[in-house]
C-alpha positions in Angstrom: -38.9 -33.5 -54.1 -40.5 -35.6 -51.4 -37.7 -33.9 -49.0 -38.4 -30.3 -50.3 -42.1 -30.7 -49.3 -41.3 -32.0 -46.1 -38.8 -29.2 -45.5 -41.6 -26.4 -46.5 -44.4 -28.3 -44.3 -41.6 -28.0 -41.2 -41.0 -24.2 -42.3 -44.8 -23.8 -42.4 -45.5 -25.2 -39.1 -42.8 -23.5 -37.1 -44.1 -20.0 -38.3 -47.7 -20.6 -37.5 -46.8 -21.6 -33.7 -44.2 -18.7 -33.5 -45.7 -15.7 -32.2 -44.5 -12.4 -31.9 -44.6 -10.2 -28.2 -45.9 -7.0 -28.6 -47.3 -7.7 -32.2 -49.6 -11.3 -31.9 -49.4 -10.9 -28.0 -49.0 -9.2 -25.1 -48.7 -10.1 -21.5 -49.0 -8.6 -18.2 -48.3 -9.2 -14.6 -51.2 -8.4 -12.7 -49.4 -8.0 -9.4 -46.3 -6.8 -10.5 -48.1 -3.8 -12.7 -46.0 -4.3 -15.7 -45.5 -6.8 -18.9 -43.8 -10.1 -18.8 -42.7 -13.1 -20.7 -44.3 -16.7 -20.7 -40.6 -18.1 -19.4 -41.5 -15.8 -16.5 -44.8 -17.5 -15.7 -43.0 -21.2 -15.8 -40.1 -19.9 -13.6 -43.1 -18.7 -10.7 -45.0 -22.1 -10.8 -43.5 -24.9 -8.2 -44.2 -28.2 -7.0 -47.7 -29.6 -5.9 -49.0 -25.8 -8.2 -51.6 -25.3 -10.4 -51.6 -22.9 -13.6 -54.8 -22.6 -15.2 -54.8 -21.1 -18.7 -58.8 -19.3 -18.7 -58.5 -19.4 -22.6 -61.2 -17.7 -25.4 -62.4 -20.9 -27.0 -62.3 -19.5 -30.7 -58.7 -17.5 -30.1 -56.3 -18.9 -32.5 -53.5 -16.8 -31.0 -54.5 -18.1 -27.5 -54.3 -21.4 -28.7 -51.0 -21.1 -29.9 -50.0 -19.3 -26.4 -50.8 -22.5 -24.8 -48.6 -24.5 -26.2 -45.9 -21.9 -25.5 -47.0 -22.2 -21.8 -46.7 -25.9 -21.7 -43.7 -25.9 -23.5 -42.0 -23.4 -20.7 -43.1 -25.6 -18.3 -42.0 -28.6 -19.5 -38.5 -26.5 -20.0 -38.5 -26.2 -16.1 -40.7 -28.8 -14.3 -39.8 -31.8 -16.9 -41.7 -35.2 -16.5 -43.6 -33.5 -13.2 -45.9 -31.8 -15.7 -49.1 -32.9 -16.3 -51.8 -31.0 -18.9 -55.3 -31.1 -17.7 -58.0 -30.3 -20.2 -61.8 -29.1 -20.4 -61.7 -30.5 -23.0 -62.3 -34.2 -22.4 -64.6 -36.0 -20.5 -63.2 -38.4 -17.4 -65.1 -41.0 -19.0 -62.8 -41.4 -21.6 -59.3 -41.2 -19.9 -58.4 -44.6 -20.9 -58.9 -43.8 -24.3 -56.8 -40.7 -24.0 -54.5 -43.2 -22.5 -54.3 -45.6 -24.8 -53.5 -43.0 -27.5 -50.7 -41.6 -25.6 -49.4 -44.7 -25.4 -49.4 -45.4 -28.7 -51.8 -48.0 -28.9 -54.7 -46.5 -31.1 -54.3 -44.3 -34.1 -55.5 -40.4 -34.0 -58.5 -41.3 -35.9 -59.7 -43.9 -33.3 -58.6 -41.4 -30.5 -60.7 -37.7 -32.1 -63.7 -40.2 -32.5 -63.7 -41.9 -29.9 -62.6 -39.6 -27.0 -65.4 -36.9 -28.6 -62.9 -34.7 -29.4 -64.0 -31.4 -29.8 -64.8 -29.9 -33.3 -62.0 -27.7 -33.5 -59.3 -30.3 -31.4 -57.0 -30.5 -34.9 -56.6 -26.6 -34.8 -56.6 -25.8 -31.5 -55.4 -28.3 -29.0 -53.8 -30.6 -31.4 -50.3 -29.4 -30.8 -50.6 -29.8 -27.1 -51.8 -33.0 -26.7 -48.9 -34.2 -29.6 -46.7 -32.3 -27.2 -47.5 -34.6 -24.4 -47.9 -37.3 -26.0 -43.8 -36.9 -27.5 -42.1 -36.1 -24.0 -44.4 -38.7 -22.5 -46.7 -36.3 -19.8 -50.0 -37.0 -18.3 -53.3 -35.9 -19.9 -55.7 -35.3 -17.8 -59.4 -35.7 -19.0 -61.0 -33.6 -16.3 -64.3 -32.6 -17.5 -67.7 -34.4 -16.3 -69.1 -36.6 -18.9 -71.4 -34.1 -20.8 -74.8 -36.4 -20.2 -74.5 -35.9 -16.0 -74.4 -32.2 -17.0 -77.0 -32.1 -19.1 -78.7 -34.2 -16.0 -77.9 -31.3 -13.9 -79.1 -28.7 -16.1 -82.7 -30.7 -16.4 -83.4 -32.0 -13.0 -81.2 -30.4 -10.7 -77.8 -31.6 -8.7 -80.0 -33.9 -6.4 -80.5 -36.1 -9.9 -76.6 -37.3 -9.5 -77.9 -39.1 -6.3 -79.3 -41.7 -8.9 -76.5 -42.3 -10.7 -74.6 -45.8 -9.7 -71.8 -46.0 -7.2 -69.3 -46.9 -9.8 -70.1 -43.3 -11.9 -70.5 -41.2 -8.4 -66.6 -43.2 -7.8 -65.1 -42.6 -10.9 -66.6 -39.7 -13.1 -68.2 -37.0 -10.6 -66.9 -34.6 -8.0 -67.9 -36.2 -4.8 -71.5 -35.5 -3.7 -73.0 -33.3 -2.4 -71.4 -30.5 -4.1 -72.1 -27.1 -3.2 -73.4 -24.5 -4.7 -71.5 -21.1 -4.7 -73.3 -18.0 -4.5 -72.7 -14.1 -4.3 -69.8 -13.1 -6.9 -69.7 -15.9 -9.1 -73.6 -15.9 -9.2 -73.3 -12.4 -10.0 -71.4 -13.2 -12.5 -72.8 -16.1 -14.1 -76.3 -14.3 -14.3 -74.4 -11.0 -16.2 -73.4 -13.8 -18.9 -77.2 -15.2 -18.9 -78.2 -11.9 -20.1 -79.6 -11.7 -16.5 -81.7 -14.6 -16.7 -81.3 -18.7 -16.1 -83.3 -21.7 -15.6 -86.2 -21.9 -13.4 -84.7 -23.6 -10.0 -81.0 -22.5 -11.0 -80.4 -25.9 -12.5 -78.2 -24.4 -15.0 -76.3 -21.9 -12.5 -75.8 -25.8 -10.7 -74.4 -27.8 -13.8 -72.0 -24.9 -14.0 -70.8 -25.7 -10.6 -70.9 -29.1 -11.0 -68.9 -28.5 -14.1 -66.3 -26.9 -11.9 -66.3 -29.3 -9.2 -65.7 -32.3 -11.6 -62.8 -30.4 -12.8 -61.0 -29.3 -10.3 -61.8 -32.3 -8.4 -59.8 -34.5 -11.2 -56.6 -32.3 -10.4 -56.4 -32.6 -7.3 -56.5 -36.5 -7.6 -54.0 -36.1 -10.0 -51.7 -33.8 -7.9 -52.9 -36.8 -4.6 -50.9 -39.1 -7.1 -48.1 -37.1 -8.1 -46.9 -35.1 -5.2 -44.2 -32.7 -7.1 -46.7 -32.8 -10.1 -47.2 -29.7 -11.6 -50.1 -28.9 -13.7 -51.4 -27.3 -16.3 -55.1 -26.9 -17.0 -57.1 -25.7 -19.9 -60.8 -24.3 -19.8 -62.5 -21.3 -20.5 -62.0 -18.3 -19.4 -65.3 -17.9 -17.5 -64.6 -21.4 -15.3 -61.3 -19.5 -13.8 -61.2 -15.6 -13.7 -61.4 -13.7 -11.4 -60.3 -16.9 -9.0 -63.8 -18.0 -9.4 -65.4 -21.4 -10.1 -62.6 -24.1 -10.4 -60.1 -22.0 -9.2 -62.1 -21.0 -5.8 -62.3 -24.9 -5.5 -59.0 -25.9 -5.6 -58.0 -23.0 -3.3 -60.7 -23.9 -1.0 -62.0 -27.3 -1.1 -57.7 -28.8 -1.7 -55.7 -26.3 -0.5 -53.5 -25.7 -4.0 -52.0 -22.7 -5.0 -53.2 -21.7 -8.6 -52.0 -19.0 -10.8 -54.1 -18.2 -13.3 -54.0 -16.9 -17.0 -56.9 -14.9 -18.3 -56.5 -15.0 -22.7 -58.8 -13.3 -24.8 -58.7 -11.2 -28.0 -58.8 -7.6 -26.7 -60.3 -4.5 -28.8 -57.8 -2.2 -27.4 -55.1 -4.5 -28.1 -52.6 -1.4 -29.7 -52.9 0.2 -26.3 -54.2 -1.5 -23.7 -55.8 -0.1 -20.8 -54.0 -2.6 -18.4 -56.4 -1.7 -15.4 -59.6 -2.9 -16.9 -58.0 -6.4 -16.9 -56.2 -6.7 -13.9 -59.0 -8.5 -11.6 -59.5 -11.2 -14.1 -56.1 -13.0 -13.5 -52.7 -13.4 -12.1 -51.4 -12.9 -15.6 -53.7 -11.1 -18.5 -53.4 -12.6 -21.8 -54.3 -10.6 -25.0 -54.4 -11.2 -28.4 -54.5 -9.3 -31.5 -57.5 -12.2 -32.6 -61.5 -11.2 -32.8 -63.0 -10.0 -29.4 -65.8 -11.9 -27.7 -68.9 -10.8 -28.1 -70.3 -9.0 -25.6 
């Protein structure tokens, strides 16, 4: 009996991570003009690259897609991979770690490395991917309360902060401020609007910074490192925000995913998509809200 449950919870699993092209998904080159296939992506990305996956946080399809990804990947690049994650704060790397490792139990880990609400659901797999084949997580987010410092008093605040937190869990300082398109863009999301002083239009950037600054340490570590990097959509379409960075600031060469649930998914007018990534990403999920 025991046995039969165990088959059925295998059966189960398998069909909820295998999604169909065409009918959960569909994907599209951007600069080829026509529809392609995750092994595709893998096969493009090379030594020293970046791929950033701009996902719809509340996408279960997407979710599902990024596992795919990382499992192509791994299928080419092997150990070289590394997963980099919005997800999780640079404060608690160790702890990511130490669960990797084996050390702590996945209880200790979720609580303990503030694991988002919906981790078990959506980024479970991923990380349980890594963790099996042995690849590098990267916690590459800025520790929430320096944002939140940002988004009160401004990126000047960080000056405060002590040596050993400037060293080990901030982009270094001074970090700049981009304007024109991605200000454009970020006050269309506002509803128009932001913070008196542009405090919050600066934690986004900081936000960035941190992130893209903890892959290219990564990658300064790993030279034929490839790696993989989940975050919204918003931090990396268009080859804005984290994506200008690393092209800028490092000198990588990032391809990017844009995922979202589209309303035209049946037939999808391709062109209104094309801008916001190397590769366009839709799923037959719930929109966003516009």
């Amino acid at each position: 009996m025991r046995s039969l449950f165990l088959s059925l919870f295998l059966l189960s699993t398998y069909w909820s991570i295998a999604q169909v092209a065409g009918t959960d998904y569909k994907l599209y080159d951007s600069r080829l003009k026509k529809e392609t296939t995750v092994e595709a992506i893998a096969a493009g990305i090379g030594s020293g690259e970046v791929l950033v996956f701009g996902e719809q946080h509340d996408d279960s399809i997407g979710h599902l897609m990024e596992q795919k990804v990382l499992e192509a990947l791994y299928a080419r690049q092997g150990a070289e991979v590394m997963l980099a994650m919005e997800m999780f704060h640079r404060d608690v790397q160790y702890i990511v770690d130490e669960y990797l490792a084996g050390l702590i139990s996945e209880k200790n880990f979720i609580k303990e490395a503030r694991a988002w609400d919906s981790y078990k659901t959506d980024y479970r797999p991923s990380v349980e991917f890594a963790k099996e084949k042995q690849l590098q997580v990267i916690a590459a987010n800025a520790p929430s309360r320096y944002t939140n410092m940002v988004t009160r008093k401004g990126l000047s605040s960080l000056n405060a902060l002590s040596k050993e937190v400037k060293d080990r869990y901030i982009a270094p300082l001074p970090v700049d401020t981009v304007t024109g398109v991605y200000y454009d863009k970020f006050l269309e999301a506002m509803g128009g609007h932001t913070t008196p002083g542009m405090n919050l239009f600066q934690s986004q950037n900081f936000w960035d910074a941190t992130m893209s600054w903890s892959i290219a340490e990564a990658l300064k570590k790993k030279k034929k490192g490839v790696v993989l990097m989940f975050n919204g959509r918003f931090h990396s379409d268009n080859h804005l925000g984290l994506v200008r960075r690393l092209e800028l600031d490092y000198k990588k060469k990032v391809t990017t995913i844009s995922s979202f649930a589209a309303a035209d998914f049946a037939s999808p007018d391709w062109s209104k998509y094309v801008a916001q990534g190397d590769y366009i990403l839709i799923t037959a999920g719930h929109p966003e809200q516009e």
